[in-house]
MARMIDO-498332 format. One record per residue (C-alpha): residue number from 1; residue in one letter; x, y, z. Coordinates in Angstrom, 3 decimals, always signed. Layout:
// MARMIDO-498332
NUM:a:X:Y:Z
...
This chain:
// MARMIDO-498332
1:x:+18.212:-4.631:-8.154
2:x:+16.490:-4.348:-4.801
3:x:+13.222:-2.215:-4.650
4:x:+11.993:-1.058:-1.248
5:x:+8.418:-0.695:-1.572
6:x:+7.172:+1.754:+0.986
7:x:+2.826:+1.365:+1.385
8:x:+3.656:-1.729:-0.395
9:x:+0.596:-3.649:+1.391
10:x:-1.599:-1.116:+0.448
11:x:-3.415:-1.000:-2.917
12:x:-1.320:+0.897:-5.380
13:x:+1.854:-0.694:-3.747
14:x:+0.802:-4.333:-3.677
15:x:+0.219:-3.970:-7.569
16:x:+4.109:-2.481:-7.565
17:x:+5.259:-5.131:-5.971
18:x:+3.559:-7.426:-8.598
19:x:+5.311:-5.632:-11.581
20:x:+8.351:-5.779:-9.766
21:x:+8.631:-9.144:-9.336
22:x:+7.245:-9.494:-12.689
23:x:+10.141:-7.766:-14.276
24:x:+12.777:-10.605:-12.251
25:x:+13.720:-7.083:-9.769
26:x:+13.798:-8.106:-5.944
27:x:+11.111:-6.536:-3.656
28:x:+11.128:-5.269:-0.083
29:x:+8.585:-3.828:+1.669
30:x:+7.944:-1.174:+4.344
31:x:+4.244:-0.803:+5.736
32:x:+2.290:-0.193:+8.691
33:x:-0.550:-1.291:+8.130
34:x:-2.391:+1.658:+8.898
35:x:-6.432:+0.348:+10.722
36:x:-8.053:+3.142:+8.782
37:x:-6.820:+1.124:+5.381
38:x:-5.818:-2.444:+6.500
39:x:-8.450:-5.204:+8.307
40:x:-7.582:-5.643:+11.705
41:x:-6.743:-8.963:+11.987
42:x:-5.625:-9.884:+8.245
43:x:-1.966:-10.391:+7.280
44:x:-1.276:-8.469:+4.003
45:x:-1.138:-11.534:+1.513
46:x:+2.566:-10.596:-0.363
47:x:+3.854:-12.921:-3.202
48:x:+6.427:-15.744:-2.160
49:x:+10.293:-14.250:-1.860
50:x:+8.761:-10.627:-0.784
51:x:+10.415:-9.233:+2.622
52:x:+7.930:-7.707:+4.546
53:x:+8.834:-5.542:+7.808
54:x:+6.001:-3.941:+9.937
55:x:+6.499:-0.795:+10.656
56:x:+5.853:+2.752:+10.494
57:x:+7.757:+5.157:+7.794
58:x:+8.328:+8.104:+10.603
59:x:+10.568:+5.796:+12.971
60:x:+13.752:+6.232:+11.680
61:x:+15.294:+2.991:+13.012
62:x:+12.743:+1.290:+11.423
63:x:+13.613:+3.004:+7.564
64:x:+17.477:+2.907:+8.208
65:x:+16.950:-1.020:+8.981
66:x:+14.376:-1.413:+6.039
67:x:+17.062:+0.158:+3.415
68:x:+19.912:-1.989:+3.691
69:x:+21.279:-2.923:+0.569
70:x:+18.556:-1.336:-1.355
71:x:+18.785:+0.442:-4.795
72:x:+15.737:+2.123:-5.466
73:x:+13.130:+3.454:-3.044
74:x:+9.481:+3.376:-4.431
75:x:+7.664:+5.817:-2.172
76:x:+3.659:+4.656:-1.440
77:x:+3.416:+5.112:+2.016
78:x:+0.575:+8.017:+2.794
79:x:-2.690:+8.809:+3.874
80:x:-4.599:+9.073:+0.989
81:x:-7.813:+11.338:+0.260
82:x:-9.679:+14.395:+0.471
83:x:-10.507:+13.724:+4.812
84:x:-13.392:+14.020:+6.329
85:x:-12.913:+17.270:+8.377
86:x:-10.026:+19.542:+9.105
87:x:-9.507:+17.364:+12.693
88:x:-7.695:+14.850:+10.054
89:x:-4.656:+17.934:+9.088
90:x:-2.419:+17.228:+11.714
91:x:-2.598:+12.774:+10.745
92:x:-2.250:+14.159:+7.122
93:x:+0.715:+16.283:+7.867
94:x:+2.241:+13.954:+10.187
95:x:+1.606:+10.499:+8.037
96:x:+2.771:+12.453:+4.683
97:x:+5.248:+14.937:+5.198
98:x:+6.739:+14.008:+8.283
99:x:+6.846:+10.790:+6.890
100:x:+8.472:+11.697:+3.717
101:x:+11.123:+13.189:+5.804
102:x:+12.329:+11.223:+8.145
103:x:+12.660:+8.399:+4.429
104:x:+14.015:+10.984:+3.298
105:x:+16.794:+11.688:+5.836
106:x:+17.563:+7.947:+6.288
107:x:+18.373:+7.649:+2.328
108:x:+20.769:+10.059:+2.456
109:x:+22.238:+8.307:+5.202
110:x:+22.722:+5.206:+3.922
111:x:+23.368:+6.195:+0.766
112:x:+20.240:+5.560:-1.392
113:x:+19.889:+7.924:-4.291
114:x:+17.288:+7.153:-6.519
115:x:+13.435:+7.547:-5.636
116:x:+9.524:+7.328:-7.175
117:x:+7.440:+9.365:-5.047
118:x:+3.433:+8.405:-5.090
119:x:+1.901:+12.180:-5.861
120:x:-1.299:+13.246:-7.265
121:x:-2.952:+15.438:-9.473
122:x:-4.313:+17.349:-6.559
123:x:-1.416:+19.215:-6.273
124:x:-2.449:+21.518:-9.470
125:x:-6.014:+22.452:-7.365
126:x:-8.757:+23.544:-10.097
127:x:-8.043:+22.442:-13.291
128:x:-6.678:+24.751:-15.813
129:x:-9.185:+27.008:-18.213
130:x:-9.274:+28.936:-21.506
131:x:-11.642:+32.083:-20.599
132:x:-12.450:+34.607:-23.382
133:x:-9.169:+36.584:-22.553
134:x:-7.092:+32.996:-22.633
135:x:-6.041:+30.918:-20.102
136:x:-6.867:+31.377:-16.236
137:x:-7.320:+29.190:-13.077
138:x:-10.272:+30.044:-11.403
139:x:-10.837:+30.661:-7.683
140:x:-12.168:+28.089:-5.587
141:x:-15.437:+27.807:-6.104
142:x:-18.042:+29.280:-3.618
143:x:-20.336:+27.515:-1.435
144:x:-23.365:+29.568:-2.313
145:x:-22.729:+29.011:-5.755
146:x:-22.624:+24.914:-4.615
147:x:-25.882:+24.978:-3.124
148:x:-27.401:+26.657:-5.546
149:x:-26.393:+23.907:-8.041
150:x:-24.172:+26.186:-9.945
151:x:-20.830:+23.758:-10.185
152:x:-19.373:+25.232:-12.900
153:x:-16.286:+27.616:-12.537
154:x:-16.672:+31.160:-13.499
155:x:-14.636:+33.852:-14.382
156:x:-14.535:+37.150:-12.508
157:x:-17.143:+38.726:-14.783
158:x:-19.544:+35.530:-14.538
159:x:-18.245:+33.877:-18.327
160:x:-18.437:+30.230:-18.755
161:x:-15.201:+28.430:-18.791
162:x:-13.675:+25.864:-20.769
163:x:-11.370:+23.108:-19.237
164:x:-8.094:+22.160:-20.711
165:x:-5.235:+19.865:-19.837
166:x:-2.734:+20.788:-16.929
167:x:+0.968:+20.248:-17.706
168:x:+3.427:+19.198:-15.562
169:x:+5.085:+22.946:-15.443
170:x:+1.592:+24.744:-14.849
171:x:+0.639:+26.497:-11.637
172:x:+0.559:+23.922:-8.841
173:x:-2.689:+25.048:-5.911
174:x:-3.188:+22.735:-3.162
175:x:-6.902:+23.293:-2.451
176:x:-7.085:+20.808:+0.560
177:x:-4.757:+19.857:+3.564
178:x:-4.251:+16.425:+1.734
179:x:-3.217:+18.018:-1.266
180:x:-1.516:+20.495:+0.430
181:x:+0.763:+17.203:+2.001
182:x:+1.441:+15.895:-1.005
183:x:+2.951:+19.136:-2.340
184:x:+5.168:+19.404:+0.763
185:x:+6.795:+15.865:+0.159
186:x:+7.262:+17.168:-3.849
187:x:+9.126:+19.926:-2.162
188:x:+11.288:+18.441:+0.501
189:x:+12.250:+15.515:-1.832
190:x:+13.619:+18.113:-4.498
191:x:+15.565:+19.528:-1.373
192:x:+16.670:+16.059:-1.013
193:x:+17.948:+15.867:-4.299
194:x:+19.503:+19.466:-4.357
195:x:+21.453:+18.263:-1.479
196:x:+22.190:+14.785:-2.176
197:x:+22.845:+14.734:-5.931
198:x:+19.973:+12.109:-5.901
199:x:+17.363:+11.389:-8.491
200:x:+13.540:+11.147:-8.136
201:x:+10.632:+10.722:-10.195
202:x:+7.423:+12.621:-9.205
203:x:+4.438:+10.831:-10.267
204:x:+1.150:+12.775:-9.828
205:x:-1.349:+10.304:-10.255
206:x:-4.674:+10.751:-11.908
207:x:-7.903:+8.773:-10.669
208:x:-6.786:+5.141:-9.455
209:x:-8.972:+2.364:-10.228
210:x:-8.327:-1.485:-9.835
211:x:-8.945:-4.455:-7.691
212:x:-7.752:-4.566:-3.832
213:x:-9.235:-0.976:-3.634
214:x:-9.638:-0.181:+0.458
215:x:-13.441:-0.228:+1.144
216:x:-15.607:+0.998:+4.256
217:x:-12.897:+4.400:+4.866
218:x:-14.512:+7.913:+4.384
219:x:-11.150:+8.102:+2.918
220:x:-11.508:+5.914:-0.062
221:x:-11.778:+7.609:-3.188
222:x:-15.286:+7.831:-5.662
223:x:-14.617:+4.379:-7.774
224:x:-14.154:+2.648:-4.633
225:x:-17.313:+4.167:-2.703
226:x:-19.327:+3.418:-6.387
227:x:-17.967:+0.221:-6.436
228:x:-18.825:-0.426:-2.554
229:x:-22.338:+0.685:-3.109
230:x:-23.073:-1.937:-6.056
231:x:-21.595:-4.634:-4.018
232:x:-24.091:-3.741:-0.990
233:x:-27.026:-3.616:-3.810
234:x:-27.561:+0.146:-3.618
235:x:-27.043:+2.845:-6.477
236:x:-23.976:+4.789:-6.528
237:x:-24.328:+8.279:-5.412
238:x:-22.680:+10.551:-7.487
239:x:-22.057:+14.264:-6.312
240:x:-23.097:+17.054:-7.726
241:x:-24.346:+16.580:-11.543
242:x:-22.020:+14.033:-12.505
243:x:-20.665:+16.291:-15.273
244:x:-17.013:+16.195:-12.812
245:x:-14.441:+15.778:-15.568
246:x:-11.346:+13.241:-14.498
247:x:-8.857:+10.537:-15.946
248:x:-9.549:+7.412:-14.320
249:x:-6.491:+5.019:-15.241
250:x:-6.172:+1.445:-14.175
251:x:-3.733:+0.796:-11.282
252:x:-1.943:-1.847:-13.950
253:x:-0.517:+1.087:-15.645
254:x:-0.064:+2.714:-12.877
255:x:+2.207:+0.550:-11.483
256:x:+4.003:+0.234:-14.743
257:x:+4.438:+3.225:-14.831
258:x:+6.455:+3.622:-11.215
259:x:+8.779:+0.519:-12.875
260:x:+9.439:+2.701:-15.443
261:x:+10.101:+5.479:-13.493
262:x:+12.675:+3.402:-10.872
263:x:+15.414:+3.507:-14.296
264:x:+14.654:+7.578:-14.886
265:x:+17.906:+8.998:-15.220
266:x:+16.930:+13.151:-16.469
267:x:+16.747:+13.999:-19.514
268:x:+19.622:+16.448:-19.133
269:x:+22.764:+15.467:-17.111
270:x:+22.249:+18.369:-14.131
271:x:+18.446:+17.660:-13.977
272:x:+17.910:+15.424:-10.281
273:x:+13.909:+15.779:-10.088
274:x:+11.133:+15.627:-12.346
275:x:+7.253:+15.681:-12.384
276:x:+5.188:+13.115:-14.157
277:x:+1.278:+13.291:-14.845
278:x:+0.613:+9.905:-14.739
279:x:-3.047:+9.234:-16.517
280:x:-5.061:+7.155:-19.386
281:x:-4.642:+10.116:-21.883
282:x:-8.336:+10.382:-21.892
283:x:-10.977:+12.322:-20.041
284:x:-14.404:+11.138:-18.706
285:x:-16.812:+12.476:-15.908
286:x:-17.386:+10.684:-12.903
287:x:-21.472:+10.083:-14.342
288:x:-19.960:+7.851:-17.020
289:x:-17.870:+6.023:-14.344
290:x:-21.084:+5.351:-11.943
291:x:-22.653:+4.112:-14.820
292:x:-20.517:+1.869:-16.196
293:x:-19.579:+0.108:-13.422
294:x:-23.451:-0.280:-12.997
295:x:-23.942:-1.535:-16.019
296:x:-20.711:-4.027:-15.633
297:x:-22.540:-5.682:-13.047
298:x:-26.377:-5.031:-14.077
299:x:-26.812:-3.270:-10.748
300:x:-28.915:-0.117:-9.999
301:x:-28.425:+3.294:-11.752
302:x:-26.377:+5.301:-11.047
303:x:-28.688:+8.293:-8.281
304:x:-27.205:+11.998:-8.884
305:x:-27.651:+13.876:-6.023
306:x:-26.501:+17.817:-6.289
307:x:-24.908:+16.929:-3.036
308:x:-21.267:+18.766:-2.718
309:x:-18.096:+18.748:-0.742
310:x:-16.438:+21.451:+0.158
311:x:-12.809:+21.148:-1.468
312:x:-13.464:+19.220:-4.439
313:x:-12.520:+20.391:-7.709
314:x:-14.457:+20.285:-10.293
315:x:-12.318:+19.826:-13.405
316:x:-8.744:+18.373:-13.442
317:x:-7.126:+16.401:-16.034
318:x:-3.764:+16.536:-17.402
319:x:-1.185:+16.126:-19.963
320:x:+0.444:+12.785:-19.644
321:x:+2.538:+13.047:-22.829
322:x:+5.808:+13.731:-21.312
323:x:+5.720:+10.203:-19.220
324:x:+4.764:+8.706:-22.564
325:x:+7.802:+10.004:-24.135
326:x:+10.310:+10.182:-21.432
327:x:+9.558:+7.068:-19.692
328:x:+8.941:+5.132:-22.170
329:x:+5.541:+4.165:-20.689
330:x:+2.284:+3.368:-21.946
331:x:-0.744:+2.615:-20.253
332:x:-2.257:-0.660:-21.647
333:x:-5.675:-0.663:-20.070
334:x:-8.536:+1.667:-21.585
335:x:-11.724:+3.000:-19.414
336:x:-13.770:+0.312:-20.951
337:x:-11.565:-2.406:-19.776
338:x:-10.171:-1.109:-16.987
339:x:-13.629:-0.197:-15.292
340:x:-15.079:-3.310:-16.680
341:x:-12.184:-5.358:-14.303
342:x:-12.416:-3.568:-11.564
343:x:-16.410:-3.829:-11.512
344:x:-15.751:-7.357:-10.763
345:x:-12.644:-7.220:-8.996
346:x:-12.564:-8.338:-5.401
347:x:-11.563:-5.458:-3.158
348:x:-9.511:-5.634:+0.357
349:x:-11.581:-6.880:+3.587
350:x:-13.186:-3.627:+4.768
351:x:-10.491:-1.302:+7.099
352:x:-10.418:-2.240:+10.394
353:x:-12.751:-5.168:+10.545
């Protein structure tokens, strides 16, 4: 079988193409290495036998060249995180959905018809609640309410709210433009399939952690901006209280899991697209990550700050039973372990140095 790994330089994709090749499957890859994630003048260090072409998922010559022969498309290729102002929507929109089409439009070209697409969590928004009346998904929350230190949701008459786990069929709410992007390429690669009669697996990944995380990008996500700070010496800053509940799982499992996905084949014979939470099973607040990687590598505690961003969540963690039991898949790496690892884990050369 021959994999084309798209973002398969990048951090979640080089650990893809190490599973691959573990597994005896033959890897390609497709990446662009993007400034804002990739050192400027380092070559992306691939394993021996794996094809690497240099170029840029929205040039379609490029992606009808780069799928010759290939089997199975493993979709990384995006620009990742929450952005650092609204002046990043159009990159986002461009990089991600754009992106996902023109793949999209060369596989059905050629004649490719099976696909793992990298999403995310984010798609769901706020996390899902039980209220006194039952279930509800909040509003976003306001930014008076932030700066007054109030970070918990609320329901419409003021009652506390307690979070649950989102399935895969629950209300999906992109709360930011990158969430918002990674929606869009859910949506245009079930049109894909509608229209193809091809198969993909959605993955909606929870919170990635592992070595060859980017580093100096206001784009990198918390565990890599924790794990930055301890390497510089400083304390983490962690946002808000702490009390931010998430499932950090170790980007082993995740990439197990997309080589599990690669052989999905529906669990009914008309059903072409399915979502997958893909997550450790268990939940933990970004406080205990701060201070575990601290104490991993006896650096400074962890400072919280009550600082905020405006389109962060503050609960979200999900149900990742059904990839457990229709994939086959289990993660192998617990938060102890896995944040234990990456504390000492080397991470890529900081972007575009």
């Amino acid at each position: 079988m021959l994999m084309l790994v798209t973002g398969g330089a990048g951090f979640i994709g080089s650990h893809i193409v190490d599973e691959a090749l573990r597994r005896g499957v033959v890897v390609r890859v497709l990446d662009s290495l993007r400034p804002d994630v990739h050192a400027a003048d380092a070559r992306p260090e691939l394993p021996d036998g794996v094809e690497l072409i240099v170029g840029d998922v929205r040039d379609a010559r490029t992606v009808r060249g780069a799928l010759t022969g290939v089997d199975v498309v493993c979709h990384q290729a995006a620009k990742v995180g929450l952005g650092v102002s609204l002046a990043d929507a159009a990159d986002y929109t461009d990089s991600n959905v754009t992106g996902t089409a023109v793949l999209l439009t060369a596989m059905a070209e050629v004649g490719v018809s099976r696909l793992v697409l990298a999403s995310s969590m984010v798609v769901y928004g706020e996390g899902r609640y039980e209220g006194p009346d039952g279930p509800i998904r909040p509003p976003a929350r306001a930014e008076a309410d932030l700066r007054a230190g109030r970070f918990e949701p609320l329901d419409a008459a003021g009652h506390a709210l307690r979070p649950v786990l989102v399935g895969e069929d629950d209300t999906l709410d992109p709360r930011n433009v990158y969430a918002a992007s990674k929606l869009a390429q859910e949506h245009l690669v079930a049109s894909w399939a509608r229209l193809t009669g091809g198969r993909a697996a959605l993955l909606r990944y929870h919170n990635v952690l592992g070595a060859r995380m980017p580093q100096g990008t206001p784009y990198a996500g918390v565990a890599s901006l924790f794990r930055s700070a301890l390497q510089r010496g400083e304390a983490p800053r962690v946002f808000e209280d702490g009390g931010q509940r998430r499932d950090f799982v170790d980007v082993r499992d995740v990439a197990s899991a997309n080589l599990a996905a690669s052989s999905w084949t529906g669990a009914v014979a008309d059903e072409t697209v399915r979502a997958f939470n893909i997550g450790s099973g268990v939940v933990h607040t970004i406080g205990e990550l701060a201070e575990g990687l601290s104490a991993a590598v006896r650096g400074p505690k962890p400072v919280v700050t009550g600082q905020y961003r405006l389109g962060d969540v503050r609960h979200i963690t999900a149900d990742s039973a059904r990839a457990r039991r229709e994939l086959g898949w289990v993660p192998a790496h617990d938060f102890d372990s896995a944040v234990s690892d990456f504390a000492r884990a080397p991470l890529r050369a900081p972007a575009g140095a």
